[in-house]
C-alpha positions in Angstrom: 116.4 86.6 91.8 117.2 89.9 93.4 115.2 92.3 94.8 116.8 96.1 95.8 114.0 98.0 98.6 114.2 101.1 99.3 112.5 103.9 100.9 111.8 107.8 101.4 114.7 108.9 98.9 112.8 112.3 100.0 114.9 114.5 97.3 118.6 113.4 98.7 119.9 113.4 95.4 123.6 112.2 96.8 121.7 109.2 98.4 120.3 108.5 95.5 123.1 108.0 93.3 124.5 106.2 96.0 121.5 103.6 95.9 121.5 103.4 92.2 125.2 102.6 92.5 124.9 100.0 94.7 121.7 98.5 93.3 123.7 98.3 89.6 126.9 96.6 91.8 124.6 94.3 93.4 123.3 93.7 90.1 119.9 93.3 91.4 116.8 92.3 89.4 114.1 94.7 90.4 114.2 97.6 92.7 111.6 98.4 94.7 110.4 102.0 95.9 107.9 102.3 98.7 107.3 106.0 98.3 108.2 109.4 99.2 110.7 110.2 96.2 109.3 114.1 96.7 110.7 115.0 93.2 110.6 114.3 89.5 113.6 115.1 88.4 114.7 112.7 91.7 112.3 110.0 89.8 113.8 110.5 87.2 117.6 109.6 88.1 116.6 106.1 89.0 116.5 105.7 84.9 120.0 104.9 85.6 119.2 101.4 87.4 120.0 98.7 85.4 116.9 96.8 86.4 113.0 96.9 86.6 111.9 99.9 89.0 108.5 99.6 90.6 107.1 101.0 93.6 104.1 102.7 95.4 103.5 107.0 95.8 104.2 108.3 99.6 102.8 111.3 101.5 105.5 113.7 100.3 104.7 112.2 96.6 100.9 113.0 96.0 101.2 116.4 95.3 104.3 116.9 93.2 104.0 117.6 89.7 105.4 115.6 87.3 105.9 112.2 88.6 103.0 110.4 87.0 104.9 111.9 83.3 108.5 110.2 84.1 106.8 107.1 85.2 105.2 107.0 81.4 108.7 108.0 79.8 110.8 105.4 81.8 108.0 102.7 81.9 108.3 103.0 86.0 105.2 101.0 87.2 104.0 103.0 90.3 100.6 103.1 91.9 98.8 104.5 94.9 99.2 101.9 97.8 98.7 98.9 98.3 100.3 97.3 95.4 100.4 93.7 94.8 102.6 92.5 93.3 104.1 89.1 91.7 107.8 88.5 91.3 109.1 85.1 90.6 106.3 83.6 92.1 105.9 85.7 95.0 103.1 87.7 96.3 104.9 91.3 97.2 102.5 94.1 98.7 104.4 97.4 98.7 102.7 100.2 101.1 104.0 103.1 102.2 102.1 103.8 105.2 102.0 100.5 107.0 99.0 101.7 109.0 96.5 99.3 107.2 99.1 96.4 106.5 97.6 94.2 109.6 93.6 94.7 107.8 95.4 94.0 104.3 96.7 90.8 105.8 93.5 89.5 107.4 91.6 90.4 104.0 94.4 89.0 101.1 95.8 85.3 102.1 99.1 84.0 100.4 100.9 87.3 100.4 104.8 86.1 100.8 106.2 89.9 101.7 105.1 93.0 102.9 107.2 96.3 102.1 106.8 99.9 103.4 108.4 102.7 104.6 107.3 106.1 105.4 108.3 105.6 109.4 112.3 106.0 108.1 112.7 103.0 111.1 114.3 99.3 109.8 112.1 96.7 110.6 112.3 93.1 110.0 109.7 90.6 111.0 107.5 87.2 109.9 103.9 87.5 111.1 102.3 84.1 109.9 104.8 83.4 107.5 104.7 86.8 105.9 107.9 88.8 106.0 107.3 92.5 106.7 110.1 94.5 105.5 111.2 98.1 105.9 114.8 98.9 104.9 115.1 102.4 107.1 116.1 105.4 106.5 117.9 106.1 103.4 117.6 109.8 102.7 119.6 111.0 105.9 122.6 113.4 106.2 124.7 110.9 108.3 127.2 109.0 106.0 126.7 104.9 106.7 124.0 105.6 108.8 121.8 105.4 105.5 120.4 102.0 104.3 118.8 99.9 101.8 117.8 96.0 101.3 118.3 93.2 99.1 115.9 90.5 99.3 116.9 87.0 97.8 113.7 85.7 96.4 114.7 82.0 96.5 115.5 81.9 100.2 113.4 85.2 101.7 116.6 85.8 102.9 117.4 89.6 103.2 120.9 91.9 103.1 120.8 95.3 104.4 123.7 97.5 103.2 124.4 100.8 104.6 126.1 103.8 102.9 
């Protein structure tokens, strides 16, 4: 079981269909969004996965018209953060923010991964067995500087592939 994260797409629409081709190649399961798409008609490209698309509204995303309507046409499940989650028999929180991850943590028990974004900085970390997960910046000018992650839900173990 595969699981494609990614973060602030911010309206790049040549990243975009660079993610959605490599999420379809790695023939992942789900893909993941934690926020800050800017667009609808950006939204609206990731139709094109051939997967499950889920994910939480960022900063950029709270304001735009529109979003809330393709999420209804393409059956996209996204929600304000936090957003639990349950994949294959893990707990998945998505934020976008990770300002109140550590007070999430201390209230919710049993939470196997945290994603986020929003700081367009990887990071990769276990805090009492909890991964914590952002995948970086993936809206960038900077050809292979860009990046996304695949998280193997059997193993935690987790791929980050830059385009």
């Amino acid at each position: 079981m595969l699981v494609g994260v990614v973060s602030d797409t911010h309206n790049n629409i040549k990243s975009v269909k660079a993610i959605i081709d490599i999420f379809n190649k790695e023939e992942v399961d789900y893909v993941i969004h934690t926020g800050d798409i800017s667009k609808a008609s950006t939204l609206q490209m990731f139709s094109n996965l051939n997967c499950k698309f889920l994910g939480v509204f960022g900063n950029n995303d709270r304001n735009e018209i529109g979003l809330e309507e393709v999420c209804e046409e393409f059956n996209f499940n996204f929600q304000e953060p936090p957003f639990l989650v349950n994949i294959f028999n893990k707990k998945i929180v998505i934020f976008h923010e990770p300002d109140s991850i550590e007070k999430y943590l201390e209230e919710n028990k049993d939470i196997d991964i945290v994603l986020f974004g929003h700081t367009h900085r990887y990071e990769k970390r276990i805090k009492d067995n909890v991964v914590l997960f952002n995948p970086g910046e993936s809206a960038g000018f900077f050809e292979g500087k860009n990046a996304l992650g695949i998280i193997n839900l059997k193993d935690l173990n987790i791929k980050r592939i830059f385009f």
